[in-house]
C-alpha positions as CSV (number, residue, x, y, z in Angstrom):
1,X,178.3,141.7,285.3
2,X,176.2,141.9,282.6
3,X,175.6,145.7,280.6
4,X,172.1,145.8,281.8
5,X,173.1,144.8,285.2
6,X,175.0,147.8,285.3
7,X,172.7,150.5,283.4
8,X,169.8,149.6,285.9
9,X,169.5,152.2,288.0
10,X,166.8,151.8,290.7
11,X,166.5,155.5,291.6
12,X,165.6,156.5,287.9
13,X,162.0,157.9,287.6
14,X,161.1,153.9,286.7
15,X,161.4,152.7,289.9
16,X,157.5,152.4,290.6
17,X,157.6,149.5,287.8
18,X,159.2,147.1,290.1
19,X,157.1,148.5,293.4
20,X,155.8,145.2,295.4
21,X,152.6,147.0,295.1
22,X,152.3,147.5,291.6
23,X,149.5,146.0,289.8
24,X,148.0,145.6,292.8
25,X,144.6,147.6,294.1
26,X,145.6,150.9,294.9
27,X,143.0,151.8,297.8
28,X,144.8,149.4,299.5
29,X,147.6,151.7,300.4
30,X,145.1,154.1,301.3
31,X,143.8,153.3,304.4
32,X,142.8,154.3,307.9
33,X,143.3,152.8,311.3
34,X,144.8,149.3,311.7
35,X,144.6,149.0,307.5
36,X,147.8,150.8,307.9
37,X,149.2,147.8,308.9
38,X,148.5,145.1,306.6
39,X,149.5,148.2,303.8
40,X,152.7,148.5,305.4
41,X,153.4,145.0,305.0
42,X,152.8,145.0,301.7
43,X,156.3,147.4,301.8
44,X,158.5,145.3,303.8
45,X,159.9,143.2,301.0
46,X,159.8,145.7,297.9
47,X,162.8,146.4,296.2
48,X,162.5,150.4,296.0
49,X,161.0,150.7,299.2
50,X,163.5,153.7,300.0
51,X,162.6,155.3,296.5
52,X,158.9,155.6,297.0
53,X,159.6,157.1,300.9
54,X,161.8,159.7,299.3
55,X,159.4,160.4,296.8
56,X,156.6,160.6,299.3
57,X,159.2,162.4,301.4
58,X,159.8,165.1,298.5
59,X,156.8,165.6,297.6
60,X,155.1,166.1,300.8
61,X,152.6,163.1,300.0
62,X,149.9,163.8,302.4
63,X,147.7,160.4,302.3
64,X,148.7,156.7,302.0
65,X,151.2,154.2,302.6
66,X,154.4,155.3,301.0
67,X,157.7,153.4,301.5
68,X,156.3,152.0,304.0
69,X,155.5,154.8,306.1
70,X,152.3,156.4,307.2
71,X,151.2,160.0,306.6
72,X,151.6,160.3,310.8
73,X,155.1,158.9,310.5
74,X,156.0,161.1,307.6
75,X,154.8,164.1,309.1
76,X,156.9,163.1,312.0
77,X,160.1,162.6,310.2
78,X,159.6,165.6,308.1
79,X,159.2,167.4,311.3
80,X,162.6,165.7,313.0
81,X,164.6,166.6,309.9
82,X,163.8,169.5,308.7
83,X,167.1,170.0,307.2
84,X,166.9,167.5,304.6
85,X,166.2,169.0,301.4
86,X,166.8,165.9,299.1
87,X,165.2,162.7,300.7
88,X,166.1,160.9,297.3
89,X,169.7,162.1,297.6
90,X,169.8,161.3,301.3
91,X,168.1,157.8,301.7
92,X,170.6,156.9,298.3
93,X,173.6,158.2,300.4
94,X,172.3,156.4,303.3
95,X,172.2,153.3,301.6
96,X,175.2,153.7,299.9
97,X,177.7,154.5,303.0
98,X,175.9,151.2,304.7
99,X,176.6,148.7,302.0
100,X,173.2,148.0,300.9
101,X,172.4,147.9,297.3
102,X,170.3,151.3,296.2
């Protein structure tokens, strides 16, 4: 493994640099109705998907498209688990104990 290899780590504060949707119009992500949808998409293949949820997570984002997530389905989860005080240290853990790369 190469050293940068191993000093990249996707759940520094740089992680929006290698977001699917950077570069890309932002009022796309903000959207109504069955916008959502095609925004969402946009998420499905991004390589820090999980970092920008927690960070919308965290922050209590209230509008947009954020790790691929609506503000409806934010609010929901937010509501389900309210004892998750950390989404970046739980979606990392959550990754971590499944084997996927974080």
């Amino acid at each position: 493994m190469s050293v940068s290899a191993m000093s990249i780590d996707p759940w520094t504060e740089e992680w929006a640099a290698q977001a699917r949707c950077t570069g890309q119009d932002p009022d796309a992500l903000f959207v109504r109705g069955k916008a959502q949808h095609d925004a969402k998409a946009i998420c499905k293949t991004c390589p820090v998907m999980a970092q920008c949820l927690a960070e919308a997570l965290d922050n209590r984002t209230e509008f947009g498209v954020w790790g691929g997530m609506t503000e409806r389905e934010r609010r929901a989860l937010l509501r389900k688990r309210p004892d998750i005080t950390s989404w970046k240290s739980a979606l990392r853990e959550g990754m971590a104990s499944s084997g996927r790369r974080s």
